[in-house]
N, C-alpha and C positions, 0 to 999 in steps of 0.2 A: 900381208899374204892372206887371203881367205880361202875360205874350203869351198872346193868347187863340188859337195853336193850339198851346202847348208846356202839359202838363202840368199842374196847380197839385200840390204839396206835399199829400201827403191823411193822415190815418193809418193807412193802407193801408204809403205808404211811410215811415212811421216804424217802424210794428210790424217792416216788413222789414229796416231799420237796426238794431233790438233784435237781436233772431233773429240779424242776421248778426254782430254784435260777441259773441254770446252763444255761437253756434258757435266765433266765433274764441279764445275765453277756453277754451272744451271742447276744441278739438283743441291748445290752446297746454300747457293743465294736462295733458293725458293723454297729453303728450309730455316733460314736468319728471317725470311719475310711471314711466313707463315707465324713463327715464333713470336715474333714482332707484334702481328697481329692480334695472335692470343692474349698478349699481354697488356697491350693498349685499350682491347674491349674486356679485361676483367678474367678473362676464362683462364687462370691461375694454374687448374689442372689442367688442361689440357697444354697447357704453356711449358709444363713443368716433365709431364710424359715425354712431350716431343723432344724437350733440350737433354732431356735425360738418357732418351734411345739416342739419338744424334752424339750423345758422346760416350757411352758406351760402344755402338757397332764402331767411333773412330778410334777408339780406343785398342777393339780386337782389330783391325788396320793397321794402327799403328805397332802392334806388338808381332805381328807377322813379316811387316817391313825392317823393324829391328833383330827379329832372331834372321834377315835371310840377309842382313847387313853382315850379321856377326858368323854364321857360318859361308859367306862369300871370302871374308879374307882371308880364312883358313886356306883357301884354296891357292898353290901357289902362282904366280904369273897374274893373279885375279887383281892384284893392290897397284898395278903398276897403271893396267887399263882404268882402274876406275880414277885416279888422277887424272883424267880428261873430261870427268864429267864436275857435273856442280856437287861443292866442297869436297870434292874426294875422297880418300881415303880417311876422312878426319874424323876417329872415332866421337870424342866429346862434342863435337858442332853436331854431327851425327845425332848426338844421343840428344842433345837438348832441342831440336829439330823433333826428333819424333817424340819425347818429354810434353811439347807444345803442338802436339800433334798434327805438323807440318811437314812428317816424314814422307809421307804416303801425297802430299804436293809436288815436294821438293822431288820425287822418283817424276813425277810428271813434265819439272821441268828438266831436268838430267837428258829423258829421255827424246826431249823437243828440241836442246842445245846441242846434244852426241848425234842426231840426226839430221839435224840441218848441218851437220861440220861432215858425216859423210855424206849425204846426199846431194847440199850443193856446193858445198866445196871440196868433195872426190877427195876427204884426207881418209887416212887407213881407219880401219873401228866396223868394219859395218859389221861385223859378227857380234860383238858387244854391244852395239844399238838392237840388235834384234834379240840381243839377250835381255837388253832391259826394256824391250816390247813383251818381252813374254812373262817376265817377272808385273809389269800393270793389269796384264790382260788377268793372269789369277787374281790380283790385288781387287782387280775390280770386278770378277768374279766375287769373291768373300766381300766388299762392301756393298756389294748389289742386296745378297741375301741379309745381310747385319741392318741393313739400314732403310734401303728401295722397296724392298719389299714389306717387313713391317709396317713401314710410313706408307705406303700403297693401302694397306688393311687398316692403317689408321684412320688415314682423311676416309675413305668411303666409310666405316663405320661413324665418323661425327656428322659426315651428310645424311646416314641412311637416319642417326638419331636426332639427327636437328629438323630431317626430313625439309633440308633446302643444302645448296652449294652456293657457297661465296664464292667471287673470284679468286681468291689467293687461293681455296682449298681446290680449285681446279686448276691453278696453274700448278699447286703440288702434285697434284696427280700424275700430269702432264710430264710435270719433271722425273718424279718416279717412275712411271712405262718409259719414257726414255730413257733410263738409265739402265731398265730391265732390257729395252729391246736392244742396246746399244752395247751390255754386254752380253749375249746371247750370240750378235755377229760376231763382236771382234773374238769370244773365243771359241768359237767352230772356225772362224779364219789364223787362231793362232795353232790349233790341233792341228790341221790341212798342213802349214807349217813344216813339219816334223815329216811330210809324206813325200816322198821321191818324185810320183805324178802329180803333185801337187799344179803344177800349172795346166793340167787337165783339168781339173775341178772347175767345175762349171757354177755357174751364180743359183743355178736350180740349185743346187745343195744347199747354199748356204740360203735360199728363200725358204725349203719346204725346212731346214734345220731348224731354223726363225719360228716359223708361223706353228711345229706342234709344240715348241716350248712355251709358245704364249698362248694358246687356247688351252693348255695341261695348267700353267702358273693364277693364268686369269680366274676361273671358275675355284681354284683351291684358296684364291686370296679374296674372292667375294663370298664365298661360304663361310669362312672364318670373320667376314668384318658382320655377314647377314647373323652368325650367330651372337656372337659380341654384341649387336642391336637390341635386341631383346634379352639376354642372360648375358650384363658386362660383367659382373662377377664373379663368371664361371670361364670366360677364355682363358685368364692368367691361370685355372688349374688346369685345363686342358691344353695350355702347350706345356704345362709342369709335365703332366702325367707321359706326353711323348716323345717330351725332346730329350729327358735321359735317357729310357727305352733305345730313343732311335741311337745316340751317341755309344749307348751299351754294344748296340746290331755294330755299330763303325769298328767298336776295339775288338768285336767278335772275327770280322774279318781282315784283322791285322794289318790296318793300314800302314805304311813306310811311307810318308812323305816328308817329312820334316827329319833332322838331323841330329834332333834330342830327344829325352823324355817327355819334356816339358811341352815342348814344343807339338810334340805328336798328339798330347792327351789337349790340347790347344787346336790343333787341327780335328780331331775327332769330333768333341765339343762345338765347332764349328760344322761340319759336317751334318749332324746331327738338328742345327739351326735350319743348312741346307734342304734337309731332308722333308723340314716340314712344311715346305712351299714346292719341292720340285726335288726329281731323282739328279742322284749326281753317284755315278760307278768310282769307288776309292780304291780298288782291288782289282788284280788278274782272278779270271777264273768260270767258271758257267754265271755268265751274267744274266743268261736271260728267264733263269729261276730267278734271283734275285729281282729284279725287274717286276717281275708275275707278282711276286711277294706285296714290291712294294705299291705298285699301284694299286695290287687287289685290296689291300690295307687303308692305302686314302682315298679312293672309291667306296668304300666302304664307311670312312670317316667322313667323307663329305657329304655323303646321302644322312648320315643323321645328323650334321650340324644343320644341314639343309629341313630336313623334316621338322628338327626344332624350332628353329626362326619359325618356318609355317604354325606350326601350335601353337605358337607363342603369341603372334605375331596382331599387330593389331588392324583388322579388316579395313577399319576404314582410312585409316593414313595408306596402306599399300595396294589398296583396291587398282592403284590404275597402274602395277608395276608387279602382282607378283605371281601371278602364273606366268608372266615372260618370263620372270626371272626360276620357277621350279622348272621351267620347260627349254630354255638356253644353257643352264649352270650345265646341268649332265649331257646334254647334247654335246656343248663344247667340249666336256672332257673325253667323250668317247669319239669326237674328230680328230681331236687330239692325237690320243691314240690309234686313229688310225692312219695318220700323216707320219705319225713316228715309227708305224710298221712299215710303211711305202717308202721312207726313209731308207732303214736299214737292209729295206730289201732291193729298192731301185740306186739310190745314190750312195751306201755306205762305202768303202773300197774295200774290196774281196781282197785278201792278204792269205800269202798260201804257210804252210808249215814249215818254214826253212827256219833252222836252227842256227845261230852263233856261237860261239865260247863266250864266256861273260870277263871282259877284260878290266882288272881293276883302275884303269887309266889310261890316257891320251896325252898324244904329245901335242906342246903349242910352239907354236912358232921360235917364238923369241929360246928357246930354248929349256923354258918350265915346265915343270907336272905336275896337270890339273887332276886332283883323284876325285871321280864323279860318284861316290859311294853306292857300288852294286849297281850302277845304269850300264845297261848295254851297248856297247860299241853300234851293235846293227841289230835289227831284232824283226822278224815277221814283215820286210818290206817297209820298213824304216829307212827313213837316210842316216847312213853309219856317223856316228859322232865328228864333229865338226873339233877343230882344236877349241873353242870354246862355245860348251854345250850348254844350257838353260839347264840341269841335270832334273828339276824337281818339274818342269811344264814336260820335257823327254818322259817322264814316267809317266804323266798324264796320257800322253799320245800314246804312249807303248801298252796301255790300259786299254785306252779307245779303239785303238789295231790292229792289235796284239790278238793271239790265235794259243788255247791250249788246247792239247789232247793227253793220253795217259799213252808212252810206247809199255807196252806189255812186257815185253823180255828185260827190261832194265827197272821196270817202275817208278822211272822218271818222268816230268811233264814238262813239257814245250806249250811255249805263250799261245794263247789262246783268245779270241777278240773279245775286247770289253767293250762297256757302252758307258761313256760318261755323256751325264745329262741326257 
């Protein structure tokens, strides 16, 4: 039995499950090859950086797939569905899976076997496949930023300092902006998701959605690899000095995503990594201070990493490259931003003020209760909770759609629109 305001399973989102394990095998291989290479021609460090971030961002990967393994079977009715997909409910296969950090694989293939079993052979699940579409699509949100992105700032700073690109550092690049550009769609098509008119939603959205988060990501990860160029000494203190700061801003605005302590000061911490390549809203509430805040903040910070490389910089290796590049970096950021205001002003969806009670649980089918801890049934033009809801991607959407105001007479607030990313 599926709910007939949540999704069904289509191959739409199967093909998009392909594509995204199929990116994920391309930026995995052109990360063994790159390494490979470093290490064949001698370059040790550089050998040793790369395998080193490569297993560190799998690592916070892996440790996000396991606490949402471990707070899924909390949930009841949850142990019975996941027995259909690969190893199932089987904590210790589970855990040495993601131990050998094949957790965050193995969700890829789960999620390509439970969707070809409802898409083309019509058996029951599809609400559960789209649950475990929405659990990748975060997943590879958090290793886009842990990993794609770094590795983005890396290979262009060894080109700007070796001042030439190898093949393989171009096929990494390559692999990197794809994996940036590839989850940029699938999760403005997983938020969309979550929205009632969602089959209104036109492809203009998800192009102009696309194109200001890569003209915003581009310029802030070549200012940082152009800085790194000239002073490599000094990026490692300068993402010291902002990635706690930023991760400080995250537990200032009380994030709830995750279902522990542990797990939460783990998400903020990540957040915080987020932050320092590209906005990402964690919180209900007036977003578009916070917004003003933050760009005004890395517009600011990218104008003197930029000014520095220039000082720095040495005239005659960048003579034929670098007032393009003082005179494209802030252009792009300020098109940027103004794609991302025609955004939220042409294509966002206008969500009105309508209020729900906040229901501690939903019923599913088979007869279980799923308890979605403090997610809303319906919320500001939401589709009302499905018997089995993604609870943690549900509060993303409710963030991104969601609508507060203060009512006066009672001094309570009702959801108000966020802006994630």
């Amino acid at each position: 039995m599926e709910s007939p305001t949540f999704p069904k399973y289509s191959w739409f989102d199967f093909a998009f499950s392909v594509v995204g394990v199929c990116t994920f095998l391309f930026d995995w291989g052109s990360d063994v090859w790159v390494a490979t290479e470093f290490y064949s021609r001698g370059d040790f460090f550089w050998f040793g950086v790369l395998v080193g971030w490569m297993l560190l961002s799998s690592i916070v990967v892996q440790i996000f797939s396991w606490f949402w393994f471990k707070y899924d079977r909390d949930l009841q009715g949850f142990s019975a569905k996941a027995e259909n997909v690969l190893f199932g409910d089987h904590v210790k296969i589970s855990c040495l899976l993601h131990v050998f950090q094949l957790g965050f694989f193995c969700r890829h293939i789960s999620a390509i076997w439970h969707g070809f079993r409802v898409w083309w052979r019509k058996e029951q699940g599809s609400e559960y496949a789209v649950y475990l579409t929405h659990d990748l699509s975060m997943l590879r949100l958090i290793e886009t930023f842990c990993e794609s992105a770094p590795q983005l700032t890396l290979m262009t700073y060894i080109m700007l300092h070796t001042n030439r690109a190898r093949t393989v550092q171009c096929v990494s690049v390559a692999a990197s902006t794809t994996s940036i550009v590839w989850m940029v769609v699938d999760y403005h098509r997983c938020l969309r998701s979550f929205l009632p008119d969602k089959a209104n939603q036109g492809r203009g959205s998800a192009a102009v959605y696309f194109l200001w988060n890569l003209l915003l990501i581009a310029p802030r990860v070549a200012a940082v690899a152009l800085f790194a160029s000239v002073l490599p000494g000094c990026v490692g203190a300068h993402f010291l000095l902002l990635w706690p700061a930023l991760a400080l801003w995250a537990w200032l605005q009380q994030t709830d995503f995750m279902d522990s302590a542990g797990g939460e000061w783990l998400y903020r911490a990540t957040v915080g990594l987020i932050w320092y390549f590209s906005w990402f809203n964690v919180t209900e509430g007036r977003t578009r201070g916070r917004s003003l805040i933050y760009h005004g903040f890395m517009s600011t910070d990218g104008l003197v990493l930029l000014a520095t490389w220039w000082a720095y910089r040495d005239p005659v290796l960048t003579r034929s490259y670098d007032h393009a590049v003082v005179a494209a970096l802030p252009a792009s950021y300020l098109t940027g931003l103004a794609l991302k205001a025609l955004y939220y002003y042409r294509f966002h969806p206008k969500l009105g003020h309508r209020r729900t009670p906040q229901g501690p649980s939903v019923e599913v089918p088979d007869g279980g209760d799923v308890d979605f801890r403090n997610v809303r049934p319906a919320q500001d033009g939401l589709s009302p909770a499905p018997p089995l809801l993604n609870a943690r991607m549900y509060r993303h959407a409710a963030h991104f759609y969601s609508k507060q105001e203060v009512i006066r007479d009672r001094g309570e607030r009702a959801p108000r629109a966020g802006v994630v990313m």
